[in-house]
Backbone as XML, in Angstrom:
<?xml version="1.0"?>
<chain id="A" units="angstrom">
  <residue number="1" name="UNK">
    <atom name="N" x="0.821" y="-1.197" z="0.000"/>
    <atom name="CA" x="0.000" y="0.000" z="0.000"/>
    <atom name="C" x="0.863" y="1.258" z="0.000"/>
  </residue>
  <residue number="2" name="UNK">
    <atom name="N" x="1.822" y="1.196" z="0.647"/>
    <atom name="CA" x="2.769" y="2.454" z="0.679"/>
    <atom name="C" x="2.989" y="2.786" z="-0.135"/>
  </residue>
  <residue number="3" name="UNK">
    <atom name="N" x="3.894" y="1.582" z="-0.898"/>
    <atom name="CA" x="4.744" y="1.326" z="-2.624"/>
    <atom name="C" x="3.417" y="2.363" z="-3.395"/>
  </residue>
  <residue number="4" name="UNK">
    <atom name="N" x="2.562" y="1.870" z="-3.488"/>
    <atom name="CA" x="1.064" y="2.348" z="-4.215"/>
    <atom name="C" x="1.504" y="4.037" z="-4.135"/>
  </residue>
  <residue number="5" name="UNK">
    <atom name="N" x="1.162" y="4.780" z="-2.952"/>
    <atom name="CA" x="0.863" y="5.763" z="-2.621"/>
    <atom name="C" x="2.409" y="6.550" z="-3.029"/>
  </residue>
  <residue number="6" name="UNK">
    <atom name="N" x="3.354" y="5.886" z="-2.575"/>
    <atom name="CA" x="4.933" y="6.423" z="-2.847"/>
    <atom name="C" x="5.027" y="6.901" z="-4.797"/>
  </residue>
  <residue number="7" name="UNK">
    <atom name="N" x="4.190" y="5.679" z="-5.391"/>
    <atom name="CA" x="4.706" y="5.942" z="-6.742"/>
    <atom name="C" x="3.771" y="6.718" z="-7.122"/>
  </residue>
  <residue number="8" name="UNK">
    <atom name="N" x="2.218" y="7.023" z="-6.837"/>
    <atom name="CA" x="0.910" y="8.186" z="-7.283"/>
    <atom name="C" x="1.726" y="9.147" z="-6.890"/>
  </residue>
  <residue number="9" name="UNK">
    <atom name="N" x="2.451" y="9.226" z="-5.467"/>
    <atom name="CA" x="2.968" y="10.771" z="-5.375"/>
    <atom name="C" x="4.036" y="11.587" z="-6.423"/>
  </residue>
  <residue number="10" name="UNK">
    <atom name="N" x="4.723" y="10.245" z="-6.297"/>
    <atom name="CA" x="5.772" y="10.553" z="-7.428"/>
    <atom name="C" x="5.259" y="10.843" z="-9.088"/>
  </residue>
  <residue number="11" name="UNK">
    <atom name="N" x="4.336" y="9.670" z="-9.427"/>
    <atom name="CA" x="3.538" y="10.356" z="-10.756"/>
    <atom name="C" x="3.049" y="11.707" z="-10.563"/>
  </residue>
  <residue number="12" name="UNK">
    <atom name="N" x="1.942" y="12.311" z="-10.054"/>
    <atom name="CA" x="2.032" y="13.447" z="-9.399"/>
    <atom name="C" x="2.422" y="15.081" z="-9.212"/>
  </residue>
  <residue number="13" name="UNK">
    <atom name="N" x="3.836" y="14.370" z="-8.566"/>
    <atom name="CA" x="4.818" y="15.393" z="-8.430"/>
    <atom name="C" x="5.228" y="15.961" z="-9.988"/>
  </residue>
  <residue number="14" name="UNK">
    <atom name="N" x="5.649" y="14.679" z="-10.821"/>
    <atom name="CA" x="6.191" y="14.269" z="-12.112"/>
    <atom name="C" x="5.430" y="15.330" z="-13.245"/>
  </residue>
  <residue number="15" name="UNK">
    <atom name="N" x="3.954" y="15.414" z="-12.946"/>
    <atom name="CA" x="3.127" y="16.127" z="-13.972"/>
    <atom name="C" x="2.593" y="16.904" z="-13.314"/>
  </residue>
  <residue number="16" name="UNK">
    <atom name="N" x="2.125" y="17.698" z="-11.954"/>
    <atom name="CA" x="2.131" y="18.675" z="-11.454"/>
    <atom name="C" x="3.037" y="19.555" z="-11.625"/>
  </residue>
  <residue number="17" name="UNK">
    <atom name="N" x="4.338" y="19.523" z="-11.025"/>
    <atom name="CA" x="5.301" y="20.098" z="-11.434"/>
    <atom name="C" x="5.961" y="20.969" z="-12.696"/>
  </residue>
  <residue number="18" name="UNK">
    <atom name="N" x="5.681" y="20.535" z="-13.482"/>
    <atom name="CA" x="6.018" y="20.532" z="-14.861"/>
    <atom name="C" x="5.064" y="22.028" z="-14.943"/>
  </residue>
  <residue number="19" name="UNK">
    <atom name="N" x="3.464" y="21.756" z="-14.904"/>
    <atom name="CA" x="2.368" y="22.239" z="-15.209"/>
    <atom name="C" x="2.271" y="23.387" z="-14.670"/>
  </residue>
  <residue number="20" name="UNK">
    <atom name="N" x="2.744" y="23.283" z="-13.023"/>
    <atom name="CA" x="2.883" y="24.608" z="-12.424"/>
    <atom name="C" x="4.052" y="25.738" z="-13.170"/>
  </residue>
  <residue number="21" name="UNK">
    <atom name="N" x="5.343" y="25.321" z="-13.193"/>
    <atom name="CA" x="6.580" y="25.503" z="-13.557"/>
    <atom name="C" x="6.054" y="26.311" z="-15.188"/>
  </residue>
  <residue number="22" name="UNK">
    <atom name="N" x="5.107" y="25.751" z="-16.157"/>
    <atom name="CA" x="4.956" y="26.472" z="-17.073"/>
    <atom name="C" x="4.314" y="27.707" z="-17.590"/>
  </residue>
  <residue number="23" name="UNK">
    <atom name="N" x="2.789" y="27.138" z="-16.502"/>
    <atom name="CA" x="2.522" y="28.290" z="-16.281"/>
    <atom name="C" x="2.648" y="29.308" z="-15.316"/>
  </residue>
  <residue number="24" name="UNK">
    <atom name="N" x="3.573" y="29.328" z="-14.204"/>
    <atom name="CA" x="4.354" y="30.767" z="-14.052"/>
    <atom name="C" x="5.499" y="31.437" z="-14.836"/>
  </residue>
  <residue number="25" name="UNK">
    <atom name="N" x="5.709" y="30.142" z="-15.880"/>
    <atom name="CA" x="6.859" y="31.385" z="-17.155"/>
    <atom name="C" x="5.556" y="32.088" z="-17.988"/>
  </residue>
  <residue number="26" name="UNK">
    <atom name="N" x="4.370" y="31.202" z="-18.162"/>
    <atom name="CA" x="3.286" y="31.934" z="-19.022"/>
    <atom name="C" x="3.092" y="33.374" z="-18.509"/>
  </residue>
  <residue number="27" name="UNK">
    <atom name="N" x="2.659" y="33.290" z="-17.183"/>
    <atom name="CA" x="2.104" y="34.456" z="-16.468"/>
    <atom name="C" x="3.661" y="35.339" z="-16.496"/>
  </residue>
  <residue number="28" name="UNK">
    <atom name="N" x="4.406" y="35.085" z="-16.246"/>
    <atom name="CA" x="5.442" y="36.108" z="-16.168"/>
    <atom name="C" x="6.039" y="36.560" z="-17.524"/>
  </residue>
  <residue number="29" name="UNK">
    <atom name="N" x="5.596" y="35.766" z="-18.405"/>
    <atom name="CA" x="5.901" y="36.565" z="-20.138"/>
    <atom name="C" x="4.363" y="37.156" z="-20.159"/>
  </residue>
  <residue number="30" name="UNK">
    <atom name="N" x="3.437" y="36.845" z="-19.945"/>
    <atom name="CA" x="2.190" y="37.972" z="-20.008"/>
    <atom name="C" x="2.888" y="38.981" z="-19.489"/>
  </residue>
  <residue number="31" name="UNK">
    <atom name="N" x="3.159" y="39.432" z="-18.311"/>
    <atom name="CA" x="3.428" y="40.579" z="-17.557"/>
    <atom name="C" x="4.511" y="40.678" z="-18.293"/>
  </residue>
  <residue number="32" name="UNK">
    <atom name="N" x="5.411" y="40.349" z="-18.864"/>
    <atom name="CA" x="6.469" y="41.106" z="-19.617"/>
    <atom name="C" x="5.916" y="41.776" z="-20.845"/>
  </residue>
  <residue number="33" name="UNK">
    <atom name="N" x="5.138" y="41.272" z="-21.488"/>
    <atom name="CA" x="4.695" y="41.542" z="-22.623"/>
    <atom name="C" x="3.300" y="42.782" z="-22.142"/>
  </residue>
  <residue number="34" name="UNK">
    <atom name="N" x="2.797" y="42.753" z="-21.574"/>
    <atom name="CA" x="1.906" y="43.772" z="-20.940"/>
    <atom name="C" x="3.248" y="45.549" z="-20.644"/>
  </residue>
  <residue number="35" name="UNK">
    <atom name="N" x="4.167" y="45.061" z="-19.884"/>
    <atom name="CA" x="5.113" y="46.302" z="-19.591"/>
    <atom name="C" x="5.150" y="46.705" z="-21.275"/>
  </residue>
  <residue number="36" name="UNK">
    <atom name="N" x="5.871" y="46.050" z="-22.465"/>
    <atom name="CA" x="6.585" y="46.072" z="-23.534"/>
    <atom name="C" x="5.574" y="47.290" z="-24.037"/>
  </residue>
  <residue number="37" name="UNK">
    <atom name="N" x="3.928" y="46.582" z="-23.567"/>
    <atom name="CA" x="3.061" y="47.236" z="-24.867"/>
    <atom name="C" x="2.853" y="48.802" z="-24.131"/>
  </residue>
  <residue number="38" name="UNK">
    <atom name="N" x="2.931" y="48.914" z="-22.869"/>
    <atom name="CA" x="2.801" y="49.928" z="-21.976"/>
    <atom name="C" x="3.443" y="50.669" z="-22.425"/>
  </residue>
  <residue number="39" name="UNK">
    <atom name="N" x="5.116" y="50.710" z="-22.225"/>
    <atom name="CA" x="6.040" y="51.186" z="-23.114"/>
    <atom name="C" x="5.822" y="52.126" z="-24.317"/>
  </residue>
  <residue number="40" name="UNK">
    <atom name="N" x="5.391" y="50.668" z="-25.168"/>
    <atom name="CA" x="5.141" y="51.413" z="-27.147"/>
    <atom name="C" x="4.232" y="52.547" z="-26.629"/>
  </residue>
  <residue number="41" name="UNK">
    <atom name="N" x="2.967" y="52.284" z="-25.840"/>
    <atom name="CA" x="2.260" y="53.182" z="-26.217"/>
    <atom name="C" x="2.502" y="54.582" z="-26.036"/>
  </residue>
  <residue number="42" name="UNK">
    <atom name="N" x="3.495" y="54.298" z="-24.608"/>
    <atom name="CA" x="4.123" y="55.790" z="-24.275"/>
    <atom name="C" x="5.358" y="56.440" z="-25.042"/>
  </residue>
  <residue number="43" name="UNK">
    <atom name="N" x="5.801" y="55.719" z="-26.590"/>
    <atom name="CA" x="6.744" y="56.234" z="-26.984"/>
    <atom name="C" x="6.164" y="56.244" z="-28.166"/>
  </residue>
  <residue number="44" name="UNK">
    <atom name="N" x="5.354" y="55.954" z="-28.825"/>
    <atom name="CA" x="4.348" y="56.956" z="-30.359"/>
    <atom name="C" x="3.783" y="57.917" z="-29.888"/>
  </residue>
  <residue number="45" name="UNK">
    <atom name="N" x="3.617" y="58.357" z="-30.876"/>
    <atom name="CA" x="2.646" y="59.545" z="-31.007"/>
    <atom name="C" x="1.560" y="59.123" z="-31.724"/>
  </residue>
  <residue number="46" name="UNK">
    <atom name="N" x="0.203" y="60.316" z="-31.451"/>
    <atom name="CA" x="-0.716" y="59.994" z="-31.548"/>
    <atom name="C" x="-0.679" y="60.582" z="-33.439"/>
  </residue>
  <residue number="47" name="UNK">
    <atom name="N" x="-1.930" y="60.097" z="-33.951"/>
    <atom name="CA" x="-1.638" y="60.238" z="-35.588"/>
    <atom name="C" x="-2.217" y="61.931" z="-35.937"/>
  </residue>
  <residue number="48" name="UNK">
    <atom name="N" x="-2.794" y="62.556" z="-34.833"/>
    <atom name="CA" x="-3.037" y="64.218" z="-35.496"/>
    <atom name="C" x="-1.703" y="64.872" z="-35.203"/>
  </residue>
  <residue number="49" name="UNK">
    <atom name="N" x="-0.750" y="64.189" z="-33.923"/>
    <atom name="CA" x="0.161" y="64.794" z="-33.284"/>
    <atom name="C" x="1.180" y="64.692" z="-35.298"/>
  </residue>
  <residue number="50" name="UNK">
    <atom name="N" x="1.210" y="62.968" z="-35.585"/>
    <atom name="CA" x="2.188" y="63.120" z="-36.306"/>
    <atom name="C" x="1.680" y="63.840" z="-37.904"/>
  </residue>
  <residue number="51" name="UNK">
    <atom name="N" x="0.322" y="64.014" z="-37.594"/>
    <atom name="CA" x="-0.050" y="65.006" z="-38.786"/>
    <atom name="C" x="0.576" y="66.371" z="-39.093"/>
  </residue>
  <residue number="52" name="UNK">
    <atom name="N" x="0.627" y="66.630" z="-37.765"/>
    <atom name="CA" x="0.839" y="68.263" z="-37.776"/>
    <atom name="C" x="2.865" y="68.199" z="-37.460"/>
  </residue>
  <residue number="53" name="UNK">
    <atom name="N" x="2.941" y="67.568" z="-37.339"/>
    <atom name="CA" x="4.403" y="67.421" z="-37.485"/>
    <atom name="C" x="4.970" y="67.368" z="-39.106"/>
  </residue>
  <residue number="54" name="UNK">
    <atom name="N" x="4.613" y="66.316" z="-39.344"/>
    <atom name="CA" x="4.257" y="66.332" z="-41.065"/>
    <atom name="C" x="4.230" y="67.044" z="-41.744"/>
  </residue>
  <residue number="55" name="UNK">
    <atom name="N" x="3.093" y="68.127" z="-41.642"/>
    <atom name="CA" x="3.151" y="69.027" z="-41.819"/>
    <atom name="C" x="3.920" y="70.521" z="-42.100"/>
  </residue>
  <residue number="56" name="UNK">
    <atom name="N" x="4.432" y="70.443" z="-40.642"/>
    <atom name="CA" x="5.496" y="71.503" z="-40.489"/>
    <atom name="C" x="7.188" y="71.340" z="-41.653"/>
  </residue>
  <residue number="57" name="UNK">
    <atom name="N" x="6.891" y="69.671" z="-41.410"/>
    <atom name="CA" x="8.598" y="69.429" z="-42.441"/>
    <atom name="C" x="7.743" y="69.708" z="-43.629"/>
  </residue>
  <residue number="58" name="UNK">
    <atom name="N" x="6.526" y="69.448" z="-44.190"/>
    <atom name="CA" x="6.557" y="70.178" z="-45.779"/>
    <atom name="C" x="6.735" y="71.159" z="-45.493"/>
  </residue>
  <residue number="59" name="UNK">
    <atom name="N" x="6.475" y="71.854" z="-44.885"/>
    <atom name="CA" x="6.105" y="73.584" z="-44.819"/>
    <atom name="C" x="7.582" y="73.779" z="-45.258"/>
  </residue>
  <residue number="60" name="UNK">
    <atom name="N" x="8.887" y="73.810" z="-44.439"/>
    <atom name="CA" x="9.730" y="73.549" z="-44.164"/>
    <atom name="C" x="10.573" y="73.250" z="-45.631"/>
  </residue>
  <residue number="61" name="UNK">
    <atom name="N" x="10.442" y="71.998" z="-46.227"/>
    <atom name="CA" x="10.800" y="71.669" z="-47.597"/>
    <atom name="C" x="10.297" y="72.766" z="-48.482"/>
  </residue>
  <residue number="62" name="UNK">
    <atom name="N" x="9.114" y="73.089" z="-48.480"/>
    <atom name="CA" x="8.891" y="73.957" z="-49.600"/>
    <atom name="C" x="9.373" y="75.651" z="-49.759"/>
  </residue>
  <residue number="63" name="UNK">
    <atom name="N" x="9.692" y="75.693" z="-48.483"/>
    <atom name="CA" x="10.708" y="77.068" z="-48.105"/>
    <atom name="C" x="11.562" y="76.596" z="-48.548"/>
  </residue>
  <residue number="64" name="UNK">
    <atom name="N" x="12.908" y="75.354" z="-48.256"/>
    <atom name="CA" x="13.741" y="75.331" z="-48.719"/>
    <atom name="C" x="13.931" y="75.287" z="-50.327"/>
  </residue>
  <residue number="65" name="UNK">
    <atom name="N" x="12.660" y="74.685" z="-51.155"/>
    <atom name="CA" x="13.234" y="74.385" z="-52.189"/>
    <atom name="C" x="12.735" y="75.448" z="-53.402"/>
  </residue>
  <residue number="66" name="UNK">
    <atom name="N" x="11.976" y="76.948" z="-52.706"/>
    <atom name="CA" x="11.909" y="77.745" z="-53.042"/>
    <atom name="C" x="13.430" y="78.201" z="-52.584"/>
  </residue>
  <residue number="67" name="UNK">
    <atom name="N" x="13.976" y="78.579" z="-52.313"/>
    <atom name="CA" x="15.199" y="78.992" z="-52.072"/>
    <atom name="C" x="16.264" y="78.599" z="-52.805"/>
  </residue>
  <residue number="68" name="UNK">
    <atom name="N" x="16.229" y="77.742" z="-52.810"/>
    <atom name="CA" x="17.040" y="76.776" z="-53.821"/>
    <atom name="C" x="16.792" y="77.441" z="-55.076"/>
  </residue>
  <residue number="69" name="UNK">
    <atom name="N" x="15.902" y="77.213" z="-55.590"/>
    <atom name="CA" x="15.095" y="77.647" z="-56.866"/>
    <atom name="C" x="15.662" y="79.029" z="-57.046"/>
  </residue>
  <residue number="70" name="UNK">
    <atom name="N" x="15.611" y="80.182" z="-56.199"/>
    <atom name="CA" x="16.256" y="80.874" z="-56.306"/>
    <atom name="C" x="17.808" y="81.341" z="-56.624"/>
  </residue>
  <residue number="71" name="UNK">
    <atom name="N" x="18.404" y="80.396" z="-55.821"/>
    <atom name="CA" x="19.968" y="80.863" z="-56.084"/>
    <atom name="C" x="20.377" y="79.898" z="-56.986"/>
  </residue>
  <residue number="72" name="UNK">
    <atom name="N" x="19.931" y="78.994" z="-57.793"/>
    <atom name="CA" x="19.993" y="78.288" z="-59.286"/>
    <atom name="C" x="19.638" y="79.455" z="-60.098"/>
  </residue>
  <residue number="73" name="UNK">
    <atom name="N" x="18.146" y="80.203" z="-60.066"/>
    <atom name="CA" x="17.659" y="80.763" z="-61.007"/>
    <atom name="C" x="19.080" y="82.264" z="-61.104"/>
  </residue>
  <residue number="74" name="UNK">
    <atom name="N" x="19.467" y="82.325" z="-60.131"/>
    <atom name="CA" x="20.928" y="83.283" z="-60.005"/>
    <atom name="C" x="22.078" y="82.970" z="-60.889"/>
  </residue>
  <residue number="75" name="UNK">
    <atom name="N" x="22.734" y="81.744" z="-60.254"/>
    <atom name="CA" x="23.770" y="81.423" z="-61.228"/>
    <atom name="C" x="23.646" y="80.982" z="-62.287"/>
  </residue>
  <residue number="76" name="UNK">
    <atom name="N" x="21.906" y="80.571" z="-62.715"/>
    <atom name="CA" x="21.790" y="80.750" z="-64.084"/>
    <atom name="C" x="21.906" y="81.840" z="-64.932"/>
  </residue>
  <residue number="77" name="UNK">
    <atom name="N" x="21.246" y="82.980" z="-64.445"/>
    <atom name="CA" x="21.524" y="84.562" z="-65.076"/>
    <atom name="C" x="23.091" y="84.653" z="-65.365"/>
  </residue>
  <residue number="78" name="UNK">
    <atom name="N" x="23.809" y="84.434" z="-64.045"/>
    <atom name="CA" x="25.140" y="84.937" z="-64.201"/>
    <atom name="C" x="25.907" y="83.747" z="-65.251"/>
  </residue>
  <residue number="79" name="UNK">
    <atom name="N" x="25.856" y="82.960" z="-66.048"/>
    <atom name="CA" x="26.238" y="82.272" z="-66.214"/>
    <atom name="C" x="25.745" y="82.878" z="-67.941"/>
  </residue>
  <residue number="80" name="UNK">
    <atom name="N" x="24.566" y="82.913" z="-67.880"/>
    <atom name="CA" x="24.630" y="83.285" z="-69.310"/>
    <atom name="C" x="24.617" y="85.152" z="-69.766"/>
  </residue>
  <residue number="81" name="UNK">
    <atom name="N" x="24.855" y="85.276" z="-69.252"/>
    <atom name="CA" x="25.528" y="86.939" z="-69.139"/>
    <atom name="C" x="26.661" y="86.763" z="-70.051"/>
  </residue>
</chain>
């Protein structure tokens, strides 16, 4: 009867073990993966934020490449002078 009870414990132990052991890596990669997404969310921006950002670099480009435009349209004059 012992033998009996000695080897159920040991089966048991054998597949309890295991079961517990996996799912506290489960639960502790949830909670890792919960921080990760916490994270992202606090390091994007929201999409009007990156609209108007967007924005500002065309603004930005099209000053510059009016400018540009300009001192080409220069050393073009001087060039055919």
């Amino acid at each position: 009867m012992q033998d009996t009870m000695f080897m159920w414990n040991v089966v048991l132990t054998l597949t309890v073990a295991p079961i517990g052991w996996f799912m506290k890596r489960q639960a502790d990669e949830v909670l890792r993966l919960t921080t990760l997404l916490n994270r992202t969310r606090e390091d994007y921006i929201k999409r009007s934020d990156h609209s108007d950002e967007m924005n500002k670099v065309t603004e930005h480009l099209i000053r510059l490449e009016a400018k540009i435009d300009k001192v080409s349209d220069k050393l073009n004059e001087k060039r055919f002078q």
